[in-house]
Structures are given as C-alpha cells and as structure tokens.
C-alpha positions as CSV (number, residue, x, y, z in Angstrom):
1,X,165.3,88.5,12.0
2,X,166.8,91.3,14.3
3,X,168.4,94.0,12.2
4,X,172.2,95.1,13.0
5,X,172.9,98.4,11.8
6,X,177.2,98.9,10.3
7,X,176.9,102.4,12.6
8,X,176.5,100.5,15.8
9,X,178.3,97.4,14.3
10,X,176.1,95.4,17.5
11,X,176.0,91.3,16.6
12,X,174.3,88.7,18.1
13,X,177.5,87.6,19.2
14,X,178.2,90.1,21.7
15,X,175.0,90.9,22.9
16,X,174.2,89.8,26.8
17,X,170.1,90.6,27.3
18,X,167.8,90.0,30.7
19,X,168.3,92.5,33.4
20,X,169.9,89.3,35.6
21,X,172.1,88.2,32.9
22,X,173.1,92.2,32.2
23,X,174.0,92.7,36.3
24,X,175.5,89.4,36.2
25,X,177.5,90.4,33.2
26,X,179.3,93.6,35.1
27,X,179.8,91.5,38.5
28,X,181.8,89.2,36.1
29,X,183.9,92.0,35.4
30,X,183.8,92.0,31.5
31,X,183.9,95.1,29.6
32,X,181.2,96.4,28.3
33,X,181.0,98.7,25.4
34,X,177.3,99.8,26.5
35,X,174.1,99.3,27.9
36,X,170.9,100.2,26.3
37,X,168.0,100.3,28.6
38,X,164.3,100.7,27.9
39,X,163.2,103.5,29.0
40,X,161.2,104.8,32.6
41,X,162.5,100.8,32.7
42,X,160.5,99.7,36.3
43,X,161.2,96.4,38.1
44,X,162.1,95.2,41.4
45,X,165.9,94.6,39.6
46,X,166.0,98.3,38.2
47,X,167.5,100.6,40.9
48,X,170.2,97.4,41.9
49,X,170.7,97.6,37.9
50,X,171.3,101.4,37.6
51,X,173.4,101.1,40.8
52,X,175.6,98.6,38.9
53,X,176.2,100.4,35.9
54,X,176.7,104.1,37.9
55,X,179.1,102.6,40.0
56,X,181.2,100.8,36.9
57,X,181.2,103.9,34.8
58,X,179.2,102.4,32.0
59,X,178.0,104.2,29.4
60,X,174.7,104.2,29.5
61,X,171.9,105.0,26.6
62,X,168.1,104.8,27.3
63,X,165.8,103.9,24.4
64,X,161.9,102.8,23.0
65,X,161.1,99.2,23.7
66,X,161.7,99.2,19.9
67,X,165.0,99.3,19.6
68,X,165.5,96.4,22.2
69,X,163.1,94.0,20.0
70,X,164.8,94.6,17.5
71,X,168.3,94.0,18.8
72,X,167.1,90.2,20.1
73,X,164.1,88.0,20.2
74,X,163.8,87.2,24.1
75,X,162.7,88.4,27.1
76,X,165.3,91.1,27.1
77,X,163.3,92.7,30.2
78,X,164.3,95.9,29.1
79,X,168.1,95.9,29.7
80,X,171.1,94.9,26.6
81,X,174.5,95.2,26.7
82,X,176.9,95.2,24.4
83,X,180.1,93.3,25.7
84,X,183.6,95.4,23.7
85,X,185.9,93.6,21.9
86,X,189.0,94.6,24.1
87,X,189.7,95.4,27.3
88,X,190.0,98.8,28.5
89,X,193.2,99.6,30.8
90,X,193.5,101.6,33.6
91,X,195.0,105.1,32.4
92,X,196.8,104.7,36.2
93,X,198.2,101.3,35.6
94,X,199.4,102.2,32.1
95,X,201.2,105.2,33.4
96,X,202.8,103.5,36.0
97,X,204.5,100.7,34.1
98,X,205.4,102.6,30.8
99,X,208.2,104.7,33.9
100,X,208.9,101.2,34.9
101,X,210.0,99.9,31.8
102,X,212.4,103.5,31.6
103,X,210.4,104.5,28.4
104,X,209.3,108.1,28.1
105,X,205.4,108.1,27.9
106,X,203.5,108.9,25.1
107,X,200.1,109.2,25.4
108,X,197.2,110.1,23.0
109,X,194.0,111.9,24.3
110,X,190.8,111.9,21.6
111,X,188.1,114.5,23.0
112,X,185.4,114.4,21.1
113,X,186.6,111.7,18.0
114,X,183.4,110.1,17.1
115,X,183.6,108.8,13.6
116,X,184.7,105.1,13.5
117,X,186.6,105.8,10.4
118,X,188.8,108.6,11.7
119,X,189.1,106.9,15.3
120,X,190.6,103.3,13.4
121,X,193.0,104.7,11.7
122,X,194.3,106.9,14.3
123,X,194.5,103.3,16.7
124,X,196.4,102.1,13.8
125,X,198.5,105.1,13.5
126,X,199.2,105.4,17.3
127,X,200.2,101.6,17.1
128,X,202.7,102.4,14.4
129,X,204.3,105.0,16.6
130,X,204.9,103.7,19.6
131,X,201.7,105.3,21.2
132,X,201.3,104.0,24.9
133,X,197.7,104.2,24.9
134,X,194.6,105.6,23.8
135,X,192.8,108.2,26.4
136,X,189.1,108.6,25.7
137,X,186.3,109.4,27.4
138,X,183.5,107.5,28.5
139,X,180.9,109.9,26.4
140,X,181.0,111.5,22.8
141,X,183.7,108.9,21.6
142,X,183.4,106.3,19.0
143,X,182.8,102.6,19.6
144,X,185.7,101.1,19.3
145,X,184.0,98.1,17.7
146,X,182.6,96.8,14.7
147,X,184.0,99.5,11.9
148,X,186.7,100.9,14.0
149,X,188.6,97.4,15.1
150,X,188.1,96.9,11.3
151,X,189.9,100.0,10.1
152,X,192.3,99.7,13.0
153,X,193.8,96.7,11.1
154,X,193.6,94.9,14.7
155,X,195.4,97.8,16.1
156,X,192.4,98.4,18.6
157,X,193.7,94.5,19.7
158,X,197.2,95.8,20.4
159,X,197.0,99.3,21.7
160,X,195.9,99.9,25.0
161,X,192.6,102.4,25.3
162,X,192.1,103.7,28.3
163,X,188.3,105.1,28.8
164,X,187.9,107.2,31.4
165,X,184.3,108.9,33.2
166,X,185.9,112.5,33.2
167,X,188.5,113.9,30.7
168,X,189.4,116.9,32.8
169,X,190.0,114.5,35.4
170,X,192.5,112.2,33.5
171,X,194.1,115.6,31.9
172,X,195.2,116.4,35.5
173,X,196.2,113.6,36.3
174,X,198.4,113.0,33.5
175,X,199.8,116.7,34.7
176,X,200.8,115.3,37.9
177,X,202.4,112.1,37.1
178,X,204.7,114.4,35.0
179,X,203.5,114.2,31.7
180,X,203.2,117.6,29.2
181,X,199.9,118.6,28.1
182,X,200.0,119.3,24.4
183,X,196.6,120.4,22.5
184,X,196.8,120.6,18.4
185,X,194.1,122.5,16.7
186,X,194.1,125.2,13.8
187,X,193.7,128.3,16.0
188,X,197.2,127.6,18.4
189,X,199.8,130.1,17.6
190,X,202.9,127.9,18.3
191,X,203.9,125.7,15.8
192,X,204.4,121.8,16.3
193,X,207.9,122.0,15.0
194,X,209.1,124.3,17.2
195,X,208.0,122.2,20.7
196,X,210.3,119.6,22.3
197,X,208.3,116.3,22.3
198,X,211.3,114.0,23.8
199,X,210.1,114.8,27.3
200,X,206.5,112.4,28.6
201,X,204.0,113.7,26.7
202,X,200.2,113.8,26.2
203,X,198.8,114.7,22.8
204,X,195.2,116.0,22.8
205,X,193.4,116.3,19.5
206,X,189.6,116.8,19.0
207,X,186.8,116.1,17.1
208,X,185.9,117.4,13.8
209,X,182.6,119.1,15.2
210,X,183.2,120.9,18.1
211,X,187.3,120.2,18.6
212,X,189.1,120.3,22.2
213,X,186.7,121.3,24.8
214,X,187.8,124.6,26.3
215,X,187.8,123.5,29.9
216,X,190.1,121.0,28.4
217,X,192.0,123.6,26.6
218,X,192.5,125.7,29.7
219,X,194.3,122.8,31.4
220,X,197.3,122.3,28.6
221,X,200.9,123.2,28.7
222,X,201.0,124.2,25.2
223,X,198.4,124.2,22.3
224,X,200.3,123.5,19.0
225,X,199.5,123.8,15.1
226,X,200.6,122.1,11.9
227,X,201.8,125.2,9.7
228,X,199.8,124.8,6.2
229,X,199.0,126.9,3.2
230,X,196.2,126.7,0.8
231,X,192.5,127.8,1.0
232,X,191.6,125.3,3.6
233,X,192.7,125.5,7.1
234,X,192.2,122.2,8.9
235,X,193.1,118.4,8.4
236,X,191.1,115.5,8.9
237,X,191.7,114.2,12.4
238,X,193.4,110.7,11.7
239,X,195.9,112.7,9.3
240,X,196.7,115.5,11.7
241,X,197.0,112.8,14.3
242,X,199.7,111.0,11.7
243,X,202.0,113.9,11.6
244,X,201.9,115.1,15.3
245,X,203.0,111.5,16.2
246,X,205.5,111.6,13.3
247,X,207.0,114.6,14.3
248,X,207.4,112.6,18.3
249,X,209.1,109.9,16.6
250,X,211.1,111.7,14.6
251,X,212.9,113.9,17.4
252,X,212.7,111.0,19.8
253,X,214.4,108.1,17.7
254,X,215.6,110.0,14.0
C-alpha cells in the first residue's frame, strides 16, 4: 500500500497520475495544489507538459522515481498532481467586486507562512473578521490542504485565497488599486494602535523563519508592531494575525 504522509496530507483521492491525464487535468481548468514530476523526466509529452504547467503558474516540485511509486501503483509515467481542495480566486477579481459591493477592502498577505497549523487558524481567524481574502504566494506557503482545511474549521472553504506567481507583483498592485500596505513584525517602530485601518487595507505578516521579505518590506506604506513586555519579543504568527485583524474590526465596526 502507498504511504500518505499528515505533512503533505496527499490521498488517493485527489491524486491525478499519467503525464496525459496530468495535462488533461490543467486544460480542464481544475486547480491544482501541485505537481510532482520525476526527475530529468524525458518523453515525447514532457516539454508540452512543462509548457502547461509554466504557463498555469503551477507549483512545481521535481523528485526520485521513489517518491512517485510510492504515491500510486500505476503507470504514473513520471508526472502526479495533487488536485486542492478549493479554488483559488483571482486577487484582480476579488479586488474588483469587494469596491462594488461599497465595502472597504481588507486583505491579508502571508509571505513566507509555511506551517499548516499557523496558516489554518489564521484562515479561520481572517474568516471571523471579515477578511476578503487570503494573498499568498505560489512558493514557500503552506498547502492549504489536508491539516490546514482541518484546523481552518472549513474556513479555507469560505475564505477566498488568492495565490499568486510573484508577491512583489500583487503588493503593487494592491498599491494601485488603492489599498494601504501595512507590514507587522517586531522590529517596526510604529505601533498598531496608533495607524488608521478604516481606509482599504492590506495586512502583510511573515513567516516565523525568515519574516517579510525585505523587497517586500521596501514596498509598504507603513510597517507596524504590537507593543509587548516580557522577555520574549515576538508572537506566534496566527496570534499576532488575531490581534492585528482585531484591532481593524475594532476601529471599523466598535
């Protein structure tokens, strides 16, 4: 029997293997999570295959022949993907319709969040808020299946997540449609409490490794702490994500 790790939470179930079934797979225009592809793969399919998933912005991972057996029994010809359990909006479309509706956008940007745990329970916090959607980028983000859809509380279901090929690219973007950059790490000198969040806003918050990315830093409007005191000076992600968004609904709606 094929082994499914919980880190990769991959199940038979949404697992589409062949390299004709894989291209057939994107044509379809499902979303897929990832592709795994056996490495120096060769075949007369291969360059039409790597023009597919290039040209769909799919994340892309190459891998020993050993991995793929044991991910299915088949003729997996050197190419799975792993089909997501939601659909992943357009950051442009989302945009777009939250001015439609009159709302003030609110939008939450994860550089860098790769632990399932921490990237669930911020879904499920944006959800509670009134998030608009989730910005994340194509690499160095968690799955948002499997353990994260499970800590989510279905949230994942709900909340729109828009994934995106370049970070810098949706930062400006978001700058232009009108929306204020706001970075929160430890280091910032201005304190959340003292920012006006009412206007549209973009929240940027980074992982627990490396944080925001300094090209990514370079691009905000403000970069914002959480004041604290005590012998340690940083909060776990999905709790400093909870009391930035707080602290939006609070002076939007209290």
């Amino acid at each position: 029997m094929p082994s499914f790790s919980k880190k990769t939470s991959i199940t038979r179930k949404n697992l589409i293997f062949g390299s004709r079934a894989v291209m057939e797979t994107i044509l379809a225009g499902k979303t897929i999570e990832k592709i795994f592809l056996q490495r120096a793969l060769k075949g007369p399919r291969s360059k039409e295959l790597y023009d597919l998933i290039a040209a769909h912005e799919i994340p892309l991972k190459h891998v020993p022949i050993e991995k793929l057996n044991r991910l299915v029994h088949g003729n997996h010809q050197g190419a799975v993907a792993v089909l997501s359990p939601v659909e992943f909006a357009p950051l442009e479309v989302i945009i777009q319709t939250t001015f439609e509706k009159g709302k003030v956008p609110l939008i939450l940007v994860l550089d860098g969040v790769t632990d399932v745990h921490n990237f669930g329970a911020i879904a499920r916090t944006a959800a509670c808020m009134g998030v608009d959607a989730l910005v994340v980028p194509m690499h160095r983000s968690a799955s948002v299946a499997g353990a994260a859809m499970k800590t989510s509380a279905g949230a994942l279901a709900l909340l729109p997540v828009c994934r995106v090929a370049s970070l810098k690219v949706a930062l400006q973007y978001l700058q232009e449609s009108g929306l204020l950059l706001f970075a929160c790490h430890e280091k910032a000198t201005q304190t959340l409490y003292k920012s006006d969040l009412s206007l549209p806003t973009a929240i940027i918050l980074g992982g627990e490794d490396v944080g925001i990315a300094v090209e990514h830093l370079k691009l905000t409007d403000y970069q914002v702490k959480i004041p604290m005191q005590g012998p340690i000076a940083s909060l776990n992600v999905s709790v400093a994500t909870g009391m930035v968004l707080y602290e939006v609904l609070r002076q939007r709606f209290l």
